[in-house]
TIMI-2910 file (N, C-alpha, C, CB; in pm, 1 decimal, decimal comma, always signed):
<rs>
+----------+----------+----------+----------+----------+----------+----------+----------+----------+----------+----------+----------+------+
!      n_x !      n_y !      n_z !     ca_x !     ca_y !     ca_z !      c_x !      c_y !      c_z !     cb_x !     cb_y !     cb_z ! resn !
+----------+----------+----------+----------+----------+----------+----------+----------+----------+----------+----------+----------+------+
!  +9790,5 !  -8882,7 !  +2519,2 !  +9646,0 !  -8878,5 !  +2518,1 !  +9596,0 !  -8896,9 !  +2660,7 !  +9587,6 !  -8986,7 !  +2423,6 !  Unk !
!  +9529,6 !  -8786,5 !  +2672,7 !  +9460,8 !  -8838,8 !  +2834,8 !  +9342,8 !  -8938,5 !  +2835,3 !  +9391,6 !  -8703,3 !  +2922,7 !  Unk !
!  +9308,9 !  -8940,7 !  +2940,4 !  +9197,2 !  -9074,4 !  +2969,9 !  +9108,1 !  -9028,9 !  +3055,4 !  +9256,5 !  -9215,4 !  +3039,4 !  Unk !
!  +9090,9 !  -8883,7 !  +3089,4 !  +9035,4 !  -8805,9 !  +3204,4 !  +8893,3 !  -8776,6 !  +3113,5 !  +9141,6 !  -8652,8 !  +3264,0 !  Unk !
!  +8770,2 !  -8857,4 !  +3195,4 !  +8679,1 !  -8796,4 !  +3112,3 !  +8538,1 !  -8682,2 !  +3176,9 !  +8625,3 !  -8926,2 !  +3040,8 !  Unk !
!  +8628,0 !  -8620,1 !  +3242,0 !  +8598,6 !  -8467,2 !  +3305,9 !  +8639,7 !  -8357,2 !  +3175,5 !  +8716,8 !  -8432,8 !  +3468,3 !  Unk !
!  +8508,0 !  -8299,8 !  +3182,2 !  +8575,0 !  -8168,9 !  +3066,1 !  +8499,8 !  -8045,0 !  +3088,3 !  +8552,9 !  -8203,8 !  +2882,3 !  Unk !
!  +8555,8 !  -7955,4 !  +3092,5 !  +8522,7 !  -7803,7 !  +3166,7 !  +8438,0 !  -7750,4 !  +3021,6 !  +8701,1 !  -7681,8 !  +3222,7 !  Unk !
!  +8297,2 !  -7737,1 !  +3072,6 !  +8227,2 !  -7704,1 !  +2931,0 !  +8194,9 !  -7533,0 !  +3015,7 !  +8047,4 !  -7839,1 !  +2868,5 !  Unk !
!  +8126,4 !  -7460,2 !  +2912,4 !  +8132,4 !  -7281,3 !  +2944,0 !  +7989,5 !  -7284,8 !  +3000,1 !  +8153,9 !  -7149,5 !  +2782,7 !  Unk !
!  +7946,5 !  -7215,1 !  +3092,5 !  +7818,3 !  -7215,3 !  +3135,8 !  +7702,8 !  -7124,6 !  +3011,3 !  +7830,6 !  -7142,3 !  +3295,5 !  Unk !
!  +7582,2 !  -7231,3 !  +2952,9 !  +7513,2 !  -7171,7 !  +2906,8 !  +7421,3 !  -7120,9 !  +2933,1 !  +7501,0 !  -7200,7 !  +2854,8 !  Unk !
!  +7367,1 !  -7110,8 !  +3078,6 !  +7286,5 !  -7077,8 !  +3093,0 !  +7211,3 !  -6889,1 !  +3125,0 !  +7291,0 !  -7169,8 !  +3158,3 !  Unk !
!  +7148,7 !  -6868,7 !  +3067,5 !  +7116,7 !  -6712,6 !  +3046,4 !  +7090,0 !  -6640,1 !  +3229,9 !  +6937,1 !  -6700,6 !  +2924,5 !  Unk !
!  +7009,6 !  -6744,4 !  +3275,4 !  +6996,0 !  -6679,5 !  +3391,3 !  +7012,4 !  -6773,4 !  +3509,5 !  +6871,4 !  -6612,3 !  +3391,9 !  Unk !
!  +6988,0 !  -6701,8 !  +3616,8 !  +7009,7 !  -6822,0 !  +3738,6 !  +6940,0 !  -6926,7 !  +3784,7 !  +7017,7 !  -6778,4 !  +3844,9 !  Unk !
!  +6996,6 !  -7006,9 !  +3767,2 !  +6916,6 !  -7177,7 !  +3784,8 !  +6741,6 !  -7138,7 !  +3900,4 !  +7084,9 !  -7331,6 !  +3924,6 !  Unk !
!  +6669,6 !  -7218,1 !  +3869,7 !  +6563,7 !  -7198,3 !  +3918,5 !  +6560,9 !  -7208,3 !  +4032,7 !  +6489,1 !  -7251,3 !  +3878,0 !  Unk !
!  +6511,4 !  -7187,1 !  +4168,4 !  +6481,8 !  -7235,7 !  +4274,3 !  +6361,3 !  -7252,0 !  +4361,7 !  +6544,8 !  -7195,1 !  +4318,6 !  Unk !
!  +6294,2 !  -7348,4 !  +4434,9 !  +6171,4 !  -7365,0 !  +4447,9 !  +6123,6 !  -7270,3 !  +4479,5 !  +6137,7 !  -7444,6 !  +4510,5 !  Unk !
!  +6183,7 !  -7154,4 !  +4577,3 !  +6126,5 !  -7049,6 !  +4638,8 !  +6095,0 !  -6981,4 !  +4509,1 !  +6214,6 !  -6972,5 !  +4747,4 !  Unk !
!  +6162,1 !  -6913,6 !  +4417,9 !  +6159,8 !  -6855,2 !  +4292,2 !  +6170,7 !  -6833,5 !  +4169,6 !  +6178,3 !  -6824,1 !  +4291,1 !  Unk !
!  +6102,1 !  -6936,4 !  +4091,7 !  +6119,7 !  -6981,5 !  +3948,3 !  +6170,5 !  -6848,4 !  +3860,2 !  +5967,9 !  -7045,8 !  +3887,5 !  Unk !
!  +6248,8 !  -6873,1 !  +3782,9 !  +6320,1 !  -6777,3 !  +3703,0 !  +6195,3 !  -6783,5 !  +3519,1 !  +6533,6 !  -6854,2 !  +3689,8 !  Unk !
!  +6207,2 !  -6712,4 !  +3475,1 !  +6170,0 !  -6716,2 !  +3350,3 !  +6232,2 !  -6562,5 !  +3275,3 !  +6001,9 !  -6740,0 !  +3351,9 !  Unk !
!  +6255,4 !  -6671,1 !  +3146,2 !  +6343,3 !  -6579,0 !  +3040,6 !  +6268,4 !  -6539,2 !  +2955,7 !  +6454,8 !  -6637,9 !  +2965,9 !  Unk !
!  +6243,4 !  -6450,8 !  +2887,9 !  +6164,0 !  -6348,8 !  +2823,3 !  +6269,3 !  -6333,6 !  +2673,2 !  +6145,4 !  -6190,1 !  +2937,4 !  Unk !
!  +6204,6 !  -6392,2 !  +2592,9 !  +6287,8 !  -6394,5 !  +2445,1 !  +6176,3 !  -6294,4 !  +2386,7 !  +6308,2 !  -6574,3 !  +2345,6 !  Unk !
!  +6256,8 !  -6154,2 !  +2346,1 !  +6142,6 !  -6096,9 !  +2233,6 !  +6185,9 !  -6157,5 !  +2099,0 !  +6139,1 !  -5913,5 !  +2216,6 !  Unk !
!  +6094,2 !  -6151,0 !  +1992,1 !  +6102,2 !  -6197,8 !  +1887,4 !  +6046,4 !  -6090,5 !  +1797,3 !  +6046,8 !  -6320,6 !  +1886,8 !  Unk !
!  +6094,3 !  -6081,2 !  +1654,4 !  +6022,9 !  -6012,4 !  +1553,1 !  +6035,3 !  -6068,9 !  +1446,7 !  +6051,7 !  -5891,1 !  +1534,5 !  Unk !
!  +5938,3 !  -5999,6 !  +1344,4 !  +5953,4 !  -6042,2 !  +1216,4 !  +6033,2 !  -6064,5 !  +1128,7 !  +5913,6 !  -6002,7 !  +1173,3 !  Unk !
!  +6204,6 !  -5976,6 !  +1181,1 !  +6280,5 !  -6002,7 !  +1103,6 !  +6371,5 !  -6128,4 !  +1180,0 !  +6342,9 !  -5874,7 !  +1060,0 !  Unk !
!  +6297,0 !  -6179,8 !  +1259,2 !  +6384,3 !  -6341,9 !  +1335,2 !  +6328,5 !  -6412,2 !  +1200,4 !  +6305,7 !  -6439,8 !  +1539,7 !  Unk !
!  +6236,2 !  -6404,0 !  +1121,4 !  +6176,0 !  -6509,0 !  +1031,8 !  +6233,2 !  -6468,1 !   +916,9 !  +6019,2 !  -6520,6 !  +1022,5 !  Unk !
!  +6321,6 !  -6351,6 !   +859,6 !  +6355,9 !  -6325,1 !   +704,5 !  +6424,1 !  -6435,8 !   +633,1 !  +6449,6 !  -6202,8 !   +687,7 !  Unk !
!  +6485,3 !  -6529,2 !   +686,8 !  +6529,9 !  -6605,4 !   +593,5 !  +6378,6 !  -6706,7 !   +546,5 !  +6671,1 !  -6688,4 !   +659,4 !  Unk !
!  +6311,2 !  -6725,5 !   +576,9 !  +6147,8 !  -6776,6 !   +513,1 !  +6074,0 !  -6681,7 !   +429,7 !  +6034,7 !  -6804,9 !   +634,4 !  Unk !
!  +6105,5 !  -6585,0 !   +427,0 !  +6004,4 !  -6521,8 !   +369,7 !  +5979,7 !  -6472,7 !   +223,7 !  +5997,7 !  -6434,7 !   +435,8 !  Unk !
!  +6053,2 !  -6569,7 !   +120,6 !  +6059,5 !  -6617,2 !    +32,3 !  +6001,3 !  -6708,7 !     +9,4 !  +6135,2 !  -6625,6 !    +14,0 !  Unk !
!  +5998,9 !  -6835,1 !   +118,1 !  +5916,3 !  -6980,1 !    +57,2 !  +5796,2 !  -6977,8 !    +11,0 !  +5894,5 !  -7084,0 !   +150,2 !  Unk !
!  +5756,3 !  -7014,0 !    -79,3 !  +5594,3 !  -7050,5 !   -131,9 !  +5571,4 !  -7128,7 !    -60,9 !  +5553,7 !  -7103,2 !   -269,2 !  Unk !
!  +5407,8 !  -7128,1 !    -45,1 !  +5353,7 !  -7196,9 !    +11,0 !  +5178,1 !  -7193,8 !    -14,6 !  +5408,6 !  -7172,2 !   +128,1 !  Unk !
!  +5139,1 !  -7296,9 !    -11,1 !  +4983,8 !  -7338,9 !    -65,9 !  +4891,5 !  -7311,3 !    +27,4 !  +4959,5 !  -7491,5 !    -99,9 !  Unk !
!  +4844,8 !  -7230,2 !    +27,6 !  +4712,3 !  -7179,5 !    +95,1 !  +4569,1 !  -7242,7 !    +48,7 !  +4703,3 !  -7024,4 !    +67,4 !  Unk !
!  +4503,9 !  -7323,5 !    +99,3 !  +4368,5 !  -7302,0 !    +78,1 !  +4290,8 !  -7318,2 !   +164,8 !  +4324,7 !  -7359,1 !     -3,2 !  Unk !
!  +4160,7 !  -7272,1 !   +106,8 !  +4010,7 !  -7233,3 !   +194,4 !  +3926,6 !  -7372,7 !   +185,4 !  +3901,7 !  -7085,1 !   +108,3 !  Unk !
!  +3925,8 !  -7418,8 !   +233,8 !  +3762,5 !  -7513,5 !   +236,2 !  +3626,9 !  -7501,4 !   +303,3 !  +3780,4 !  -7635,9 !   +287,7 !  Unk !
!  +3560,2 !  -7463,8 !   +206,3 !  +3412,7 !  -7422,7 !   +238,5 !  +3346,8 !  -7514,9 !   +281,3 !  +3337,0 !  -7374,0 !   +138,6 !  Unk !
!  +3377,3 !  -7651,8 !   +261,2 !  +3278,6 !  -7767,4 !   +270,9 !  +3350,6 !  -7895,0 !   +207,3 !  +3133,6 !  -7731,6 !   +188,9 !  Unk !
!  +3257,0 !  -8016,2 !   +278,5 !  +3304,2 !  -8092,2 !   +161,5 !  +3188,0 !  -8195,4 !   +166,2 !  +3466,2 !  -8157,5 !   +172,3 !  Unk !
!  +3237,9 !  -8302,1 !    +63,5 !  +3129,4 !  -8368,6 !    +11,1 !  +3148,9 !  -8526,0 !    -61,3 !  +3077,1 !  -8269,5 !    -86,7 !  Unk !
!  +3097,3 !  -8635,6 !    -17,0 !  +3154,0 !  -8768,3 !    -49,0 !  +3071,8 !  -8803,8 !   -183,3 !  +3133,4 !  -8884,2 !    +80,7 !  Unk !
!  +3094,3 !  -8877,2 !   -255,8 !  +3012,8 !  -8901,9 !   -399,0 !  +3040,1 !  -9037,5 !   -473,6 !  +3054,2 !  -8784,5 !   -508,3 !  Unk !
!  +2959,3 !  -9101,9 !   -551,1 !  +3037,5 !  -9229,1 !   -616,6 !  +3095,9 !  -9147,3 !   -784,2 !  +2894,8 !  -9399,6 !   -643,7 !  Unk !
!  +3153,0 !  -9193,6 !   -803,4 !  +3205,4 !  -9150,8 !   -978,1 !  +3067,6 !  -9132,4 !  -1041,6 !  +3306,8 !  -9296,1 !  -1083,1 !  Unk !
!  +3006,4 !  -9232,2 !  -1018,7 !  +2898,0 !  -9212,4 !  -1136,6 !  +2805,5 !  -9125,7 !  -1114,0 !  +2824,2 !  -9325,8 !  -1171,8 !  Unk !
!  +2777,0 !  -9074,5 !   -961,7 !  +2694,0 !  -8919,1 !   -936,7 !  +2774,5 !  -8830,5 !   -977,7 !  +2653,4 !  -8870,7 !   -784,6 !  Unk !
!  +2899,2 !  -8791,6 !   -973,0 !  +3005,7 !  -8697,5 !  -1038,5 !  +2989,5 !  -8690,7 !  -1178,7 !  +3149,4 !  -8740,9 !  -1013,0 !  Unk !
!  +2942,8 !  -8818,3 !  -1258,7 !  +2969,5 !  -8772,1 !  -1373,6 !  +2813,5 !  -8705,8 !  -1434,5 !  +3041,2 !  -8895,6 !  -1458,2 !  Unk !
!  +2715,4 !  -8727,1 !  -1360,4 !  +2580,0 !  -8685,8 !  -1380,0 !  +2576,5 !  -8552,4 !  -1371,1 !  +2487,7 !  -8741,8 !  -1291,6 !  Unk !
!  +2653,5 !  -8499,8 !  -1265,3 !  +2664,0 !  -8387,6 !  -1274,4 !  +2679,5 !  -8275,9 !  -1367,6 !  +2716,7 !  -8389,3 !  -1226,0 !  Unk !
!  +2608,2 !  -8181,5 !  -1376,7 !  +2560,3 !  -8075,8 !  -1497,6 !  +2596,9 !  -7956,4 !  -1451,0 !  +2400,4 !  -8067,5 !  -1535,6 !  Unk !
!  +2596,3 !  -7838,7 !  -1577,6 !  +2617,0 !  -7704,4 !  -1545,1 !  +2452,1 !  -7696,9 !  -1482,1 !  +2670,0 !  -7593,2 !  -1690,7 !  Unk !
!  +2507,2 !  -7590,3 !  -1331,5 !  +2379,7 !  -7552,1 !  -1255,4 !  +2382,7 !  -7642,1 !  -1088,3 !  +2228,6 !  -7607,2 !  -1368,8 !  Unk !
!  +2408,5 !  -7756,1 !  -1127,4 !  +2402,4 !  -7854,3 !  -1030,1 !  +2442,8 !  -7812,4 !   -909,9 !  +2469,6 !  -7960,1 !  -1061,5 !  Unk !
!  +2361,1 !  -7869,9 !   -772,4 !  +2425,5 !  -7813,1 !   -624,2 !  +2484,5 !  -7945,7 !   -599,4 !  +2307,4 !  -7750,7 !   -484,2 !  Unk !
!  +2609,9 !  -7930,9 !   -470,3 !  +2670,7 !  -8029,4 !   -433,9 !  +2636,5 !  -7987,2 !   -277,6 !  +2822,4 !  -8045,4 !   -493,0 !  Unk !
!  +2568,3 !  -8052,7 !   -188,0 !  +2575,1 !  -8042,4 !    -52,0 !  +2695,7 !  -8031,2 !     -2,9 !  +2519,7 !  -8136,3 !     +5,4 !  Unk !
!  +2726,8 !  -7985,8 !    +67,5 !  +2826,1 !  -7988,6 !   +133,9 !  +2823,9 !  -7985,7 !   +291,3 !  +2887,3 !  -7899,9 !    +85,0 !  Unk !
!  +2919,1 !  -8025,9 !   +371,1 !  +2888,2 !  -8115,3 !   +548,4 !  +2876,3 !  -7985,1 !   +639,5 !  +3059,1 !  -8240,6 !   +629,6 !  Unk !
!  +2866,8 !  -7838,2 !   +586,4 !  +2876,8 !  -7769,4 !   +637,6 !  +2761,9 !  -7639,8 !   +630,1 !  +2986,3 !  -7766,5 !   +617,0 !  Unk !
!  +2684,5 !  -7546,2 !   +761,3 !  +2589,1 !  -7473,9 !   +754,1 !  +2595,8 !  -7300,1 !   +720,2 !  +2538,3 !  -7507,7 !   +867,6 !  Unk !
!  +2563,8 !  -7271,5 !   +651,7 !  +2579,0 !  -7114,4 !   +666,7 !  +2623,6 !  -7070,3 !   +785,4 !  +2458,6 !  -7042,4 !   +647,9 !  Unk !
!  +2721,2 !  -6970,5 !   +761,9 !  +2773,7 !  -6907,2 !   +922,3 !  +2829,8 !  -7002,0 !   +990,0 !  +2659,7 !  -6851,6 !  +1026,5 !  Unk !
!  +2904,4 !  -7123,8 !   +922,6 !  +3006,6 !  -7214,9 !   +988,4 !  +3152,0 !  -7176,0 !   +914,1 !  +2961,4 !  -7387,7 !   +965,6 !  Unk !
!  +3213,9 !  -7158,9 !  +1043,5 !  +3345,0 !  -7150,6 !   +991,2 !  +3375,6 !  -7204,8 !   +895,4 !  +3424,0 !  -7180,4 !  +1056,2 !  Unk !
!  +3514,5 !  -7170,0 !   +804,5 !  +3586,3 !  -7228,4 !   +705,5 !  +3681,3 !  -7308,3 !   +757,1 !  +3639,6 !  -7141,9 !   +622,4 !  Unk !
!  +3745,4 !  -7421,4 !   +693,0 !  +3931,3 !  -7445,1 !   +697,9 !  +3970,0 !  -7393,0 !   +648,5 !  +4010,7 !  -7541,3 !   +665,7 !  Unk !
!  +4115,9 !  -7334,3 !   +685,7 !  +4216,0 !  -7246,7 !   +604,1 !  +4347,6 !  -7350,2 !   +681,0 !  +4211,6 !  -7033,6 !   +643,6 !  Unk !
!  +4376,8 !  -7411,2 !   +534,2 !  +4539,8 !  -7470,8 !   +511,3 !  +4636,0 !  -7435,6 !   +453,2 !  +4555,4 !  -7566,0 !   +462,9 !  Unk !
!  +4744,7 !  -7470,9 !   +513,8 !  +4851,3 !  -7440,6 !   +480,3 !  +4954,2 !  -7547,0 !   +413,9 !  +4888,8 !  -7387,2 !   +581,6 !  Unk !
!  +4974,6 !  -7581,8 !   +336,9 !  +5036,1 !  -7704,5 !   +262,8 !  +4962,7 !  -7812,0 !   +317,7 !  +5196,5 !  -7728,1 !   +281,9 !  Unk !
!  +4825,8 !  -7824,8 !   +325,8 !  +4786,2 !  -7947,7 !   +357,3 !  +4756,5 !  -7988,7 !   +485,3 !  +4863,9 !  -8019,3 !   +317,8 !  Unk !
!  +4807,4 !  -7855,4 !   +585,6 !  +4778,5 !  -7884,3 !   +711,2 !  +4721,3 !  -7771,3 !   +779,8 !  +4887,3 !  -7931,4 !   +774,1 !  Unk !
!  +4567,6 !  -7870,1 !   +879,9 !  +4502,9 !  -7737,0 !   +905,0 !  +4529,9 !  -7606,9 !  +1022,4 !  +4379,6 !  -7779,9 !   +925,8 !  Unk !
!  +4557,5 !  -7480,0 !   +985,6 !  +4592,8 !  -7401,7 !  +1052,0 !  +4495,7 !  -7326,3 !  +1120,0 !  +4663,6 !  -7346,5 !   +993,2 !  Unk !
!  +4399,7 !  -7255,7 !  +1077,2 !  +4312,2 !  -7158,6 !  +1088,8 !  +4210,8 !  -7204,7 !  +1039,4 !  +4342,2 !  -7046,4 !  +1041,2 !  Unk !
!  +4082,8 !  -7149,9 !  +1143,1 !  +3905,4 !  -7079,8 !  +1054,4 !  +3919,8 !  -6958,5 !  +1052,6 !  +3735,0 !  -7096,3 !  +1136,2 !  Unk !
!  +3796,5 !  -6937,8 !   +994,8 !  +3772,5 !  -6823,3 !   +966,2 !  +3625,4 !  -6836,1 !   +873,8 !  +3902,1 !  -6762,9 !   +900,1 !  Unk !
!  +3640,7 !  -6695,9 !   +809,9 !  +3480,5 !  -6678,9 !   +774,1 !  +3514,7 !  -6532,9 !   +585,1 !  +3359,3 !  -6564,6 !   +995,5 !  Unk !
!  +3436,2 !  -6602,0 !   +492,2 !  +3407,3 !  -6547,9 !   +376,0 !  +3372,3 !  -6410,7 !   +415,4 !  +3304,4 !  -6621,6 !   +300,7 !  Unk !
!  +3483,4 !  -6328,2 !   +314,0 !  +3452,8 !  -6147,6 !   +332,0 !  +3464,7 !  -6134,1 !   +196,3 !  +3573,3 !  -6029,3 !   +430,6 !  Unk !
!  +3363,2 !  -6014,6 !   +147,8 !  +3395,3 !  -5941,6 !    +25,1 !  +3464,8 !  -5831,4 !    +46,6 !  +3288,0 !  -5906,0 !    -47,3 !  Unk !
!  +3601,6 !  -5824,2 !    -61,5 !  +3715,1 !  -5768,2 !    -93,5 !  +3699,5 !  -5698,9 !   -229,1 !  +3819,3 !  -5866,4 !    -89,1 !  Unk !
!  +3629,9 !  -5558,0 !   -198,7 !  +3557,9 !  -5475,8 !   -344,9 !  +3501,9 !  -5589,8 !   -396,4 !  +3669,2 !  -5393,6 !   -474,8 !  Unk !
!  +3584,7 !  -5625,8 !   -522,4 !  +3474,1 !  -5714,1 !   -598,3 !  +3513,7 !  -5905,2 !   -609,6 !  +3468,5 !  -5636,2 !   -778,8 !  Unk !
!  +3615,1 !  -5931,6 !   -483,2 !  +3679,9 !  -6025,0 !   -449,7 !  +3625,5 !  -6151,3 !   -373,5 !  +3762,9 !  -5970,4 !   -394,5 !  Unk !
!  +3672,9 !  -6229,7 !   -368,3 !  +3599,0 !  -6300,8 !   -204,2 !  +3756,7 !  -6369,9 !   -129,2 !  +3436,7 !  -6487,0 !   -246,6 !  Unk !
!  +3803,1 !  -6321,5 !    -24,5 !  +3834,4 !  -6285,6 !   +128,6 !  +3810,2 !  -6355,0 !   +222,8 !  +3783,6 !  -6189,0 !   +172,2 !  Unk !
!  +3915,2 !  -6383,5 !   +276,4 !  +3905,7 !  -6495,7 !   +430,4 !  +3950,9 !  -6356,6 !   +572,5 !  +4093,5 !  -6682,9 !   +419,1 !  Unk !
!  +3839,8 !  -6408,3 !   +659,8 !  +3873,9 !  -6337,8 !   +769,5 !  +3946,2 !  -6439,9 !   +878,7 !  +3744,1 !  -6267,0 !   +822,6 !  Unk !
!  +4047,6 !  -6457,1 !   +909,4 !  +4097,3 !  -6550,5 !  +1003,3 !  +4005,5 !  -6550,3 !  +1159,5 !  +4260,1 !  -6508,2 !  +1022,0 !  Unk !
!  +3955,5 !  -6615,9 !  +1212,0 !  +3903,5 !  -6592,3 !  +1326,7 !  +3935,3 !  -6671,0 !  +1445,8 !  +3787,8 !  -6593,6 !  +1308,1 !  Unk !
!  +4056,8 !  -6796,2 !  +1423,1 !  +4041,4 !  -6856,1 !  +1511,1 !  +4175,3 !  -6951,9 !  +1448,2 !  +3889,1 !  -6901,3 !  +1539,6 !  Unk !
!  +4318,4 !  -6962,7 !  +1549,1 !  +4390,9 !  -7041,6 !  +1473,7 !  +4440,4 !  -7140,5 !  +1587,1 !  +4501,0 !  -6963,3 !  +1388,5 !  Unk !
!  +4436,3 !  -7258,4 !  +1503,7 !  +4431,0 !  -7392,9 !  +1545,2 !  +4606,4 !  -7410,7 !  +1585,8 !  +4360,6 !  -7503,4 !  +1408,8 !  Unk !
!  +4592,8 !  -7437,0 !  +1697,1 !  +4721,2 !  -7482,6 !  +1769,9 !  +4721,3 !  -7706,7 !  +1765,6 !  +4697,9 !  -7390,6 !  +1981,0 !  Unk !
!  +4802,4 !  -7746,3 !  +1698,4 !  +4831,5 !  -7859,6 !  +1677,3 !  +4956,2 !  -7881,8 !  +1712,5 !  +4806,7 !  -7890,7 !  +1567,6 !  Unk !
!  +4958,0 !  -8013,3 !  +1759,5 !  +5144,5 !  -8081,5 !  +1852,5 !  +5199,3 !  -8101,8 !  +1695,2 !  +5147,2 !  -8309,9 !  +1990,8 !  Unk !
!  +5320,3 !  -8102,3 !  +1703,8 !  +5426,4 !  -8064,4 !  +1592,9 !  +5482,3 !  -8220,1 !  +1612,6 !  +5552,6 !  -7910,5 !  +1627,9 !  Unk !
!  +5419,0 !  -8324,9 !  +1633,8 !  +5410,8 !  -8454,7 !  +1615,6 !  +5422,2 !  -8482,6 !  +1439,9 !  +5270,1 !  -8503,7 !  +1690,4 !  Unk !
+----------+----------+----------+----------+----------+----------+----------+----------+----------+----------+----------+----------+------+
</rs>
């Protein structure tokens, strides 16, 4: 058994080490089929139009017809989540006789 704890590892590196005069950068293309093994998973989408705080007992007063304010103004973006976490706004489109999210704006969050 040796005791030598030097060990000849293979160079991984793609391109040539950086240098102050000339920073190197590597250019990874990517496509859609880098993601096929996901593209099966379900996953929970929803829209939130608004929202709205209440005690139980205004909830239960509540009737067919009834408005619920909600914290948000006409022509204000939506949330659009993704299992619970927010990804995107966007804005209500009619889809023939549907109602439709237009994505307009997607939220970059640290993966904390």
């Amino acid at each position: 058994m040796s005791t030598t704890t030097d060990v000849n590892l293979p160079d991984l590196q793609t391109t040539a080490p950086e240098t102050p005069d000339q920073p190197q950068e590597v250019e990874i293309k990517r496509t859609a089929t880098d993601l096929e093994a996901v593209f099966d998973v379900n996953v929970n989408v929803s829209a939130v139009l608004g929202k709205a705080t209440m005690e139980v007992s205004q909830l239960l007063k509540l009737g067919r017809g009834a408005v619920v304010e909600l914290d948000r103004k006409i022509g204000e973006a939506i949330d659009i989540y993704v299992n619970d976490r927010l990804v995107a706004r966007g804005e209500v489109v009619l889809v023939e006789d549907r109602l439709g999210i237009t994505m307009t704006e997607i939220v970059k969050g640290d993966r904390s």
